[in-house]
N, CA, C and O atoms as a GROMACS GRO file, in nm:
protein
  428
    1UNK      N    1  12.259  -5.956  -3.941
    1UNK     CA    2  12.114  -5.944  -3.936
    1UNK      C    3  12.078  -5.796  -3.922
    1UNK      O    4  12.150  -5.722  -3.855
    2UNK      N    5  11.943  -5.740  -3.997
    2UNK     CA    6  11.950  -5.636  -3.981
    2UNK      C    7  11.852  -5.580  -3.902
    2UNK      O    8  11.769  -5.667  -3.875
    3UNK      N    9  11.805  -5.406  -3.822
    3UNK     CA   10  11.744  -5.447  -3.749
    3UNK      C   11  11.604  -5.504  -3.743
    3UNK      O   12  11.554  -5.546  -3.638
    4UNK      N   13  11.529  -5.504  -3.886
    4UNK     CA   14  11.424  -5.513  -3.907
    4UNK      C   15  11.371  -5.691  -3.894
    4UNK      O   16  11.253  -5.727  -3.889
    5UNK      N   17  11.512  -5.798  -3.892
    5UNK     CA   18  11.475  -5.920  -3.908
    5UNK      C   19  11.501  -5.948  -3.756
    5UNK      O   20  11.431  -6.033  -3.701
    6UNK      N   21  11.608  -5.874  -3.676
    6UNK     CA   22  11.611  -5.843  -3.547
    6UNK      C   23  11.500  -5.815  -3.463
    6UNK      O   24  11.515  -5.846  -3.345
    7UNK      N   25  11.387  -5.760  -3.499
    7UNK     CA   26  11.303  -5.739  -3.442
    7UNK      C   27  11.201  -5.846  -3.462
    7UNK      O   28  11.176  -5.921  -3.367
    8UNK      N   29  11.151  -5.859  -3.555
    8UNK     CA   30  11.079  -5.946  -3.617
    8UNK      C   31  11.129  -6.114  -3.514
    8UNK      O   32  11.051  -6.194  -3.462
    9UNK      N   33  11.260  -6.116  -3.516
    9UNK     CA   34  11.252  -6.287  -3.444
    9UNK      C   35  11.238  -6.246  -3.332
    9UNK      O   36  11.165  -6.324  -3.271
   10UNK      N   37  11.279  -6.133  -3.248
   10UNK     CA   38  11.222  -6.146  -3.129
   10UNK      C   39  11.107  -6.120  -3.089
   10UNK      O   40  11.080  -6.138  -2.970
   11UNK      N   41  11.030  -6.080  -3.164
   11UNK     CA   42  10.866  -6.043  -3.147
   11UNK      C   43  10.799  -6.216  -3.160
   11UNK      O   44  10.724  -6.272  -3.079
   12UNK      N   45  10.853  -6.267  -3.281
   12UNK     CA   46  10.805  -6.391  -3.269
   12UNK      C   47  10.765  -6.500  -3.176
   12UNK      O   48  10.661  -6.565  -3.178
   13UNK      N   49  10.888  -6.512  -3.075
   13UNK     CA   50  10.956  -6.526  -2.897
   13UNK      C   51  10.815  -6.465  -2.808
   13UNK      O   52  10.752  -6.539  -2.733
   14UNK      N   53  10.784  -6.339  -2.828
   14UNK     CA   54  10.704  -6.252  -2.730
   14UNK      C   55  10.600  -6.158  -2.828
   14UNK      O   56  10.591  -6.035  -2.831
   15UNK      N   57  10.548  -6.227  -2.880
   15UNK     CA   58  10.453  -6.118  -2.985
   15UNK      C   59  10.350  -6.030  -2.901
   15UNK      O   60  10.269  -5.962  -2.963
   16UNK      N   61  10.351  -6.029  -2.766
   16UNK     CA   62  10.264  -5.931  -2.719
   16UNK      C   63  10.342  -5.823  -2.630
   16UNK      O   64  10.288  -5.730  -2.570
   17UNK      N   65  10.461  -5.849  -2.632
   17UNK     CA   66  10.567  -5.725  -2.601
   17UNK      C   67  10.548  -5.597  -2.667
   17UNK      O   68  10.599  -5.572  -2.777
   18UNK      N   69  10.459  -5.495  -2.585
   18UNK     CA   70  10.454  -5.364  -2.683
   18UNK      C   71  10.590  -5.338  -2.735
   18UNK      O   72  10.626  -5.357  -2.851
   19UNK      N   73  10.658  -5.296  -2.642
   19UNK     CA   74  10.795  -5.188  -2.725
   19UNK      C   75  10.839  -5.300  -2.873
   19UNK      O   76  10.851  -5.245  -2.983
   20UNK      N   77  10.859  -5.441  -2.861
   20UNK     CA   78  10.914  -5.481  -2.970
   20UNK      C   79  10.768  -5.439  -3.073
   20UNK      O   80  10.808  -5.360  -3.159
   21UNK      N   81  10.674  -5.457  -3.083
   21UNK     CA   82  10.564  -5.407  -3.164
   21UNK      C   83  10.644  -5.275  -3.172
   21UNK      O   84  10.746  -5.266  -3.240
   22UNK      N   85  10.607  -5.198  -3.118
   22UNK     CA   86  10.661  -5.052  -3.125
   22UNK      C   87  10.818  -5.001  -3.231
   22UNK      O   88  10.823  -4.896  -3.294
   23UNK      N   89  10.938  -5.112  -3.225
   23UNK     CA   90  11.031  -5.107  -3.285
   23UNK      C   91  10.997  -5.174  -3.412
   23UNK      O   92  11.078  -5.143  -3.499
   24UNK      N   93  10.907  -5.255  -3.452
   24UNK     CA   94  10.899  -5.304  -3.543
   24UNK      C   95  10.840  -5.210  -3.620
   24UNK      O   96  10.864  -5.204  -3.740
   25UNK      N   97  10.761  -5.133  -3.561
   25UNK     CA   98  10.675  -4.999  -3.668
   25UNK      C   99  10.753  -4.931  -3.714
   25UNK      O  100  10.758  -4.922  -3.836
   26UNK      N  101  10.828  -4.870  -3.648
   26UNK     CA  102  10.948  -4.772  -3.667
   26UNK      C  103  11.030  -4.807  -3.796
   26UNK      O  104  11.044  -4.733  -3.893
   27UNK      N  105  11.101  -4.976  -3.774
   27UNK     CA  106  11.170  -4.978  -3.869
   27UNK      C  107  11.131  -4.950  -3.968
   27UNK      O  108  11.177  -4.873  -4.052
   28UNK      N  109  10.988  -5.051  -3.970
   28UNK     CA  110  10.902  -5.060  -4.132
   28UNK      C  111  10.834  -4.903  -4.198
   28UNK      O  112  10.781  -4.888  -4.308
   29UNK      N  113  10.859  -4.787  -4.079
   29UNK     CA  114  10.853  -4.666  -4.091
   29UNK      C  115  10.977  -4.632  -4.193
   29UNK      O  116  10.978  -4.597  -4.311
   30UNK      N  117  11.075  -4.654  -4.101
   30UNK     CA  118  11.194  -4.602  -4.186
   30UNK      C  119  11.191  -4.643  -4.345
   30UNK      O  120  11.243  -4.575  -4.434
   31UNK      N  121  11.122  -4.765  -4.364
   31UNK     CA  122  11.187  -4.795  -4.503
   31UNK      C  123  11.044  -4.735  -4.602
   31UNK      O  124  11.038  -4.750  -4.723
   32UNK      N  125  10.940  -4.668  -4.522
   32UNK     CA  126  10.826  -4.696  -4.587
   32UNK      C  127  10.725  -4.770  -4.631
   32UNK      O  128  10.668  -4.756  -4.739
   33UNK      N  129  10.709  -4.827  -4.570
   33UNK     CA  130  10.650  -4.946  -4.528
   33UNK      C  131  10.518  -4.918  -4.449
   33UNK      O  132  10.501  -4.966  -4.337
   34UNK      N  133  10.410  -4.826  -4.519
   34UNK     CA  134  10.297  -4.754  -4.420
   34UNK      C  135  10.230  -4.841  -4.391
   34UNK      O  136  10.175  -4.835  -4.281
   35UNK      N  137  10.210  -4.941  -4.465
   35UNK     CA  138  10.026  -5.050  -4.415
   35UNK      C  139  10.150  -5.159  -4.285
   35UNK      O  140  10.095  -5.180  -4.177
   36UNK      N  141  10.240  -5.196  -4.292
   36UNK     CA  142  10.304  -5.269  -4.210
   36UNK      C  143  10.274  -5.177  -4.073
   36UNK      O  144  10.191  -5.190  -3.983
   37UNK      N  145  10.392  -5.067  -4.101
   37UNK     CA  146  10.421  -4.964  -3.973
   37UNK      C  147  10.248  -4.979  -3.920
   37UNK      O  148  10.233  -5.038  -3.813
   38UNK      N  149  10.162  -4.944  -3.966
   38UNK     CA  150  10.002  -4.965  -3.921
   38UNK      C  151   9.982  -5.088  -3.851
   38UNK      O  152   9.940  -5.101  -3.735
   39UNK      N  153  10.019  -5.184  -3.937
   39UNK     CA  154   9.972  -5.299  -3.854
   39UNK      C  155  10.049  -5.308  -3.674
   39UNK      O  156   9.991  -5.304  -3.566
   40UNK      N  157  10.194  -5.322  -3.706
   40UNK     CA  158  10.253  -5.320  -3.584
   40UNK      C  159  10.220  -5.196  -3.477
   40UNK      O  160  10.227  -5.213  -3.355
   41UNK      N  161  10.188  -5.090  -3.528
   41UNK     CA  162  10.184  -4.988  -3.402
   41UNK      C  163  10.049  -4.978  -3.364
   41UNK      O  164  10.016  -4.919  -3.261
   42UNK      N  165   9.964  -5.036  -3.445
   42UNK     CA  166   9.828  -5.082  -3.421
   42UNK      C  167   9.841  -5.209  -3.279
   42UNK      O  168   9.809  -5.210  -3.160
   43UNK      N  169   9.899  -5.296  -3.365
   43UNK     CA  170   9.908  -5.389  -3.242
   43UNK      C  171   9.983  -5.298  -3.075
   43UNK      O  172   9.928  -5.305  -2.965
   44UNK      N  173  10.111  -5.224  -3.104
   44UNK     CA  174  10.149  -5.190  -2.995
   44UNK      C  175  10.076  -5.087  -2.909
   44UNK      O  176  10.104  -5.062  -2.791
   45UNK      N  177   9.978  -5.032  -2.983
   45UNK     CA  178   9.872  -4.925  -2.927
   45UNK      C  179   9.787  -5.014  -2.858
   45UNK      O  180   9.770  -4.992  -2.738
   46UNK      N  181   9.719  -5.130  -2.920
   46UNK     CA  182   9.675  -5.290  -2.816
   46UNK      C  183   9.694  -5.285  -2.720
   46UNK      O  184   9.600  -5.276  -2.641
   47UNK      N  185   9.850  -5.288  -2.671
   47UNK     CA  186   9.899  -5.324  -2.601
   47UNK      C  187   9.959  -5.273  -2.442
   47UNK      O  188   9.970  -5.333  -2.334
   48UNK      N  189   9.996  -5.106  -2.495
   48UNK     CA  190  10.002  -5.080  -2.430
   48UNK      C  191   9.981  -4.924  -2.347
   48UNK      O  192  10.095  -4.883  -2.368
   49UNK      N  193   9.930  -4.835  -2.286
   49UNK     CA  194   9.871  -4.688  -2.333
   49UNK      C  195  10.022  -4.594  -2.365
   49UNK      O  196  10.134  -4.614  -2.319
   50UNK      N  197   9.982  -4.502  -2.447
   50UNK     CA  198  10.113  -4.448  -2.556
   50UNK      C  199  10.076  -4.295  -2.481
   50UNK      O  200   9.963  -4.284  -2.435
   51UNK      N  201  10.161  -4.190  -2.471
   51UNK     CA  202  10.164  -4.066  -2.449
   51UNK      C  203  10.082  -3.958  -2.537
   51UNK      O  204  10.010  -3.859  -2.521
   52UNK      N  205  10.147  -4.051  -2.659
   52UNK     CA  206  10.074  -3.935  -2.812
   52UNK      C  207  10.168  -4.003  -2.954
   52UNK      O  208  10.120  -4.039  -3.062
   53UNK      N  209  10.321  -4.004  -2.911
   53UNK     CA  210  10.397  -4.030  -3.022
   53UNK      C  211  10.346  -4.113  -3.093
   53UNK      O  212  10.311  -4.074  -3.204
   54UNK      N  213  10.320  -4.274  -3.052
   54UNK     CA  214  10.246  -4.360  -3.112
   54UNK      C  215  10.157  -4.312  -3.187
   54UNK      O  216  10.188  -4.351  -3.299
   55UNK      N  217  10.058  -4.245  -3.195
   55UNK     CA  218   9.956  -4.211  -3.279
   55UNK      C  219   9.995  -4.114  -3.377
   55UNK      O  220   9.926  -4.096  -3.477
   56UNK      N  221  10.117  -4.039  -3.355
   56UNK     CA  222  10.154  -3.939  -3.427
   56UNK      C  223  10.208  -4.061  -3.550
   56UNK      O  224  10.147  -4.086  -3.654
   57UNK      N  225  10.308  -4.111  -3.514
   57UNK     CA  226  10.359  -4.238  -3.623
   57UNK      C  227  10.204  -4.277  -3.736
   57UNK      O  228  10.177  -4.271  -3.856
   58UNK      N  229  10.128  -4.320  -3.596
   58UNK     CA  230   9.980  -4.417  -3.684
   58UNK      C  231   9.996  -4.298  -3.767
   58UNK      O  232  10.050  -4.333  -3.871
   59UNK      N  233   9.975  -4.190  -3.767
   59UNK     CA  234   9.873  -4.063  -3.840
   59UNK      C  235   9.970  -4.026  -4.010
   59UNK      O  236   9.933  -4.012  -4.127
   60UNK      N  237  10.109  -4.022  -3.935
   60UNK     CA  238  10.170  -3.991  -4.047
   60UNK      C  239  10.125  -4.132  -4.197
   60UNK      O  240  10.109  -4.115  -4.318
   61UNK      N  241  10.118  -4.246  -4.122
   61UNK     CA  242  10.116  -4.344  -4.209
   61UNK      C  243   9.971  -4.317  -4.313
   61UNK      O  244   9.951  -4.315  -4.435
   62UNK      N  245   9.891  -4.299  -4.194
   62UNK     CA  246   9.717  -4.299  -4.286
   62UNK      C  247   9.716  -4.205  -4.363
   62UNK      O  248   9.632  -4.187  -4.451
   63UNK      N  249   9.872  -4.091  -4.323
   63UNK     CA  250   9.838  -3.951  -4.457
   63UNK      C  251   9.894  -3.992  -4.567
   63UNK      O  252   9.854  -3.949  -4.675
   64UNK      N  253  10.009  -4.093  -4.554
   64UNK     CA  254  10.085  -4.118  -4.652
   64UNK      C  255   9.998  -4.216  -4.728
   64UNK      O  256  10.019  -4.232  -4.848
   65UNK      N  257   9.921  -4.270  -4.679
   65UNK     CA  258   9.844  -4.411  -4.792
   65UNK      C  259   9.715  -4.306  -4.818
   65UNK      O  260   9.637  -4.370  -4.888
   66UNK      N  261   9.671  -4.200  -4.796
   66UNK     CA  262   9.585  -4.117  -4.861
   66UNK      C  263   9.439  -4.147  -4.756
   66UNK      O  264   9.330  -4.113  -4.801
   67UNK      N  265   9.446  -4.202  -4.636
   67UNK     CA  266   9.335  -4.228  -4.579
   67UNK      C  267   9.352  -4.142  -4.427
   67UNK      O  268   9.388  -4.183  -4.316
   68UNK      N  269   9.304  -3.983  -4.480
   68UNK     CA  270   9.268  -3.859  -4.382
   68UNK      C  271   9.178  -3.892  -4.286
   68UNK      O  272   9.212  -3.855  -4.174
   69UNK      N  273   9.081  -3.947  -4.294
   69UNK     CA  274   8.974  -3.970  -4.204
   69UNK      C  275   9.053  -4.046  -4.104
   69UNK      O  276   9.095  -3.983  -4.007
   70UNK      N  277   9.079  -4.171  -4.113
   70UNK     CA  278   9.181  -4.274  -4.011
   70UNK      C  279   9.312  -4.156  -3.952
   70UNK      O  280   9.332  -4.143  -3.832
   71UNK      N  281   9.370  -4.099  -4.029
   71UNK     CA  282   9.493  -3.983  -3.983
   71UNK      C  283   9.405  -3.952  -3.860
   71UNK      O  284   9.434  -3.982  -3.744
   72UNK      N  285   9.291  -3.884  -3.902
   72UNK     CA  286   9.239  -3.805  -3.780
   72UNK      C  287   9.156  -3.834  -3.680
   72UNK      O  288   9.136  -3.765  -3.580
   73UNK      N  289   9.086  -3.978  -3.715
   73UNK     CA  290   9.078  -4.037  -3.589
   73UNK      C  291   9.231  -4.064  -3.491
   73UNK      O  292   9.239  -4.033  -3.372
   74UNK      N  293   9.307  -4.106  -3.544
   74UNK     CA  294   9.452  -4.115  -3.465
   74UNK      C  295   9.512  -4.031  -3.341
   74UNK      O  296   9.555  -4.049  -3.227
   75UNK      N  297   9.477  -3.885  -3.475
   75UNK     CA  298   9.508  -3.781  -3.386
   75UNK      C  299   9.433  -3.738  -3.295
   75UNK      O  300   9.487  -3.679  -3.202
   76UNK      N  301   9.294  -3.756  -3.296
   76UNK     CA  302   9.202  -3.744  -3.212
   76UNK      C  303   9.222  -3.806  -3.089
   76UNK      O  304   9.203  -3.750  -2.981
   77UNK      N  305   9.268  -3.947  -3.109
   77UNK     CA  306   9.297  -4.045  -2.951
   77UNK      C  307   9.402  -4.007  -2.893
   77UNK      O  308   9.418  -4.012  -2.771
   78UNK      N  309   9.534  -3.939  -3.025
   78UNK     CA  310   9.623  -3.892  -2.945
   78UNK      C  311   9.626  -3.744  -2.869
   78UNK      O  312   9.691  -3.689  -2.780
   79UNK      N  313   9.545  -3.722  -2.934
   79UNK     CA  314   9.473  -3.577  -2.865
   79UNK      C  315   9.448  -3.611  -2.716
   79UNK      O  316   9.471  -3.533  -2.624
   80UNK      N  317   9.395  -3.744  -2.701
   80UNK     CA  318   9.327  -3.761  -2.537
   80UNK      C  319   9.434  -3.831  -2.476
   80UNK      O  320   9.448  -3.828  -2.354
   81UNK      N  321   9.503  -3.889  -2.544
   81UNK     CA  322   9.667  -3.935  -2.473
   81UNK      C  323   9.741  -3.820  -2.443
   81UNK      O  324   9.753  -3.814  -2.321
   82UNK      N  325   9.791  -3.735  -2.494
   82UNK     CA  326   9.831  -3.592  -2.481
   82UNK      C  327   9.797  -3.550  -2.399
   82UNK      O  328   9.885  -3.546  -2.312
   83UNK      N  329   9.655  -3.487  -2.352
   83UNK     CA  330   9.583  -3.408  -2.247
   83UNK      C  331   9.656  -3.496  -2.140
   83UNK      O  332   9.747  -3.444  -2.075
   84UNK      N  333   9.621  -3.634  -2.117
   84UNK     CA  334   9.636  -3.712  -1.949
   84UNK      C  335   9.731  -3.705  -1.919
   84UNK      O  336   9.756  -3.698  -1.798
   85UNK      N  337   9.845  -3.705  -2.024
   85UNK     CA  338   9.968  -3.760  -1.967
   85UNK      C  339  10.076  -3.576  -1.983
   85UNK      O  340  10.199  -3.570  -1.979
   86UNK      N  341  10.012  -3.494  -1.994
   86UNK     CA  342  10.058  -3.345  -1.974
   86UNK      C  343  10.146  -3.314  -2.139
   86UNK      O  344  10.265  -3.286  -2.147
   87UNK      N  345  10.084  -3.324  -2.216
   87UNK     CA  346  10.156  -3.276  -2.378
   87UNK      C  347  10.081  -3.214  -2.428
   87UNK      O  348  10.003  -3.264  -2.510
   88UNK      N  349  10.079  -3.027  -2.379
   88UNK     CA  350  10.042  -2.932  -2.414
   88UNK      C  351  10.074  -2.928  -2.580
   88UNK      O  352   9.990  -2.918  -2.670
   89UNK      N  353  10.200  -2.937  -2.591
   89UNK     CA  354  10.218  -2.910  -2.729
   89UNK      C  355  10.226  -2.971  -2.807
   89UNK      O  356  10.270  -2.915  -2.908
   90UNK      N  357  10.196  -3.102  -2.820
   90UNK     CA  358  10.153  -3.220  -2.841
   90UNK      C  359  10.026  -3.200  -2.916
   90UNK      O  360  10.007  -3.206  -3.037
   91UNK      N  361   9.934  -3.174  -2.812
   91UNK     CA  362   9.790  -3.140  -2.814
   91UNK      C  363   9.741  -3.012  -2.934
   91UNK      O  364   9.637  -3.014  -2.999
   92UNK      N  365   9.828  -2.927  -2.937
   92UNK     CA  366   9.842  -2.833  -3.038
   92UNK      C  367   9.864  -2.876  -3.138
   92UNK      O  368   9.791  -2.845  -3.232
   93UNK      N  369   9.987  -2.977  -3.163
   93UNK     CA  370  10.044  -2.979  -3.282
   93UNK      C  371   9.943  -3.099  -3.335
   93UNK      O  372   9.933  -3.096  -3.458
   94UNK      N  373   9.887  -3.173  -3.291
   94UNK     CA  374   9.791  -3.243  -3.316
   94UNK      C  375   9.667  -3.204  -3.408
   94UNK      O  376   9.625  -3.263  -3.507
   95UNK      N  377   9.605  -3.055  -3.332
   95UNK     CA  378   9.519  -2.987  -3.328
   95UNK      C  379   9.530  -2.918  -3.474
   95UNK      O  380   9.439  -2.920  -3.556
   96UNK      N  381   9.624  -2.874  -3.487
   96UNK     CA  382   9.636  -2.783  -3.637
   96UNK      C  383   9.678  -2.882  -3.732
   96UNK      O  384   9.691  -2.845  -3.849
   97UNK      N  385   9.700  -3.000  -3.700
   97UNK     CA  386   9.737  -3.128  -3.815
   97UNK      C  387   9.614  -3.179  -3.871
   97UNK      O  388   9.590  -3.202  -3.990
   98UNK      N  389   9.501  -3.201  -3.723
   98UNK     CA  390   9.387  -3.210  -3.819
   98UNK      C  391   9.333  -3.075  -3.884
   98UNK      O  392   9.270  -3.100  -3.986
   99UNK      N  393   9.338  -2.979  -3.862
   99UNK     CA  394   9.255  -2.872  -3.975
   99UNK      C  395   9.330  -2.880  -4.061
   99UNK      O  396   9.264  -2.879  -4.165
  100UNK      N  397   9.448  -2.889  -4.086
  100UNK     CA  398   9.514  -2.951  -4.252
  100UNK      C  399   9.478  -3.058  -4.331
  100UNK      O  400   9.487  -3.067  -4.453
  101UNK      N  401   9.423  -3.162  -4.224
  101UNK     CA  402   9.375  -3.288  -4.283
  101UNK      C  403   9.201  -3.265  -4.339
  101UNK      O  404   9.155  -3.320  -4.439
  102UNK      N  405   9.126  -3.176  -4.252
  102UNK     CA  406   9.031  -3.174  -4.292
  102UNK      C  407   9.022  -3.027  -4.422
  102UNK      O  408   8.921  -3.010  -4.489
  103UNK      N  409   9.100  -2.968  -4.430
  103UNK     CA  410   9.131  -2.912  -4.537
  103UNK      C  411   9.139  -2.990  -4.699
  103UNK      O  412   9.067  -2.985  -4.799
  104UNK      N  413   9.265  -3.058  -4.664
  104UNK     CA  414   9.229  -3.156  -4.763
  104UNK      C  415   9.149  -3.238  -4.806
  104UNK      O  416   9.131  -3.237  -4.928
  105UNK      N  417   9.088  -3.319  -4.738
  105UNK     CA  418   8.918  -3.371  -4.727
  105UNK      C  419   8.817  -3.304  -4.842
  105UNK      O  420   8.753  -3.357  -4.934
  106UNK      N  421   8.827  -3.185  -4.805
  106UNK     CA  422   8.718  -3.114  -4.855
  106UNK      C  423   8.745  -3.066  -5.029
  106UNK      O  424   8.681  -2.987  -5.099
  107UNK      N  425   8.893  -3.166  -5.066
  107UNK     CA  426   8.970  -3.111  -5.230
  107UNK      C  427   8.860  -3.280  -5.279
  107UNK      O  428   8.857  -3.321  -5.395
   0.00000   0.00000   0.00000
């Protein structure tokens, strides 16, 4: 079994378990899989409060399906996850991701 059907039956068992939400994004990350990885880390953001990484994942996905505006709301929340939980550079790297995003916006 691989880990992606691995995750999937045990989420089934406990579908409101963030981290398995959380592993399930990832995988469907790995293979490319952006509107999935969305759905699941959507749900695991539900679920449970995230540092920043989580939203960094959401953000990469909304750049990859071409929807900047959603990227940067993402980064925006992870912007305020960042600040509370002490991710200075986090908060930066966040910060100059959206003026790239709103760069592009404006093509």
């Amino acid at each position: 079994m691989d880990r992606l059907e691995y995750f999937k039956n045990l989420l089934e068992k406990s579908p409101n378990n963030p981290m398995l939400n959380y592993s399930l994004a990832l995988e469907y990350y790995k293979l490319g899989n952006y509107q999935k990885t969305v759905e699941y880390m959507t749900a695991y953001l539900s679920l449970k409060e995230d540092e920043g990484a989580g939203y960094r994942v959401l953000a990469q996905c909304y750049e990859e399906l071409g929807e900047y505006q959603k990227a940067i709301e993402a980064l925006q929340e992870g912007i305020q996850k960042a600040t509370k939980h002490n991710h200075p550079s986090m908060v930066e790297e966040f910060k100059t991701w959206i003026e790239r995003l709103q760069h592009l916006q404006s093509f």
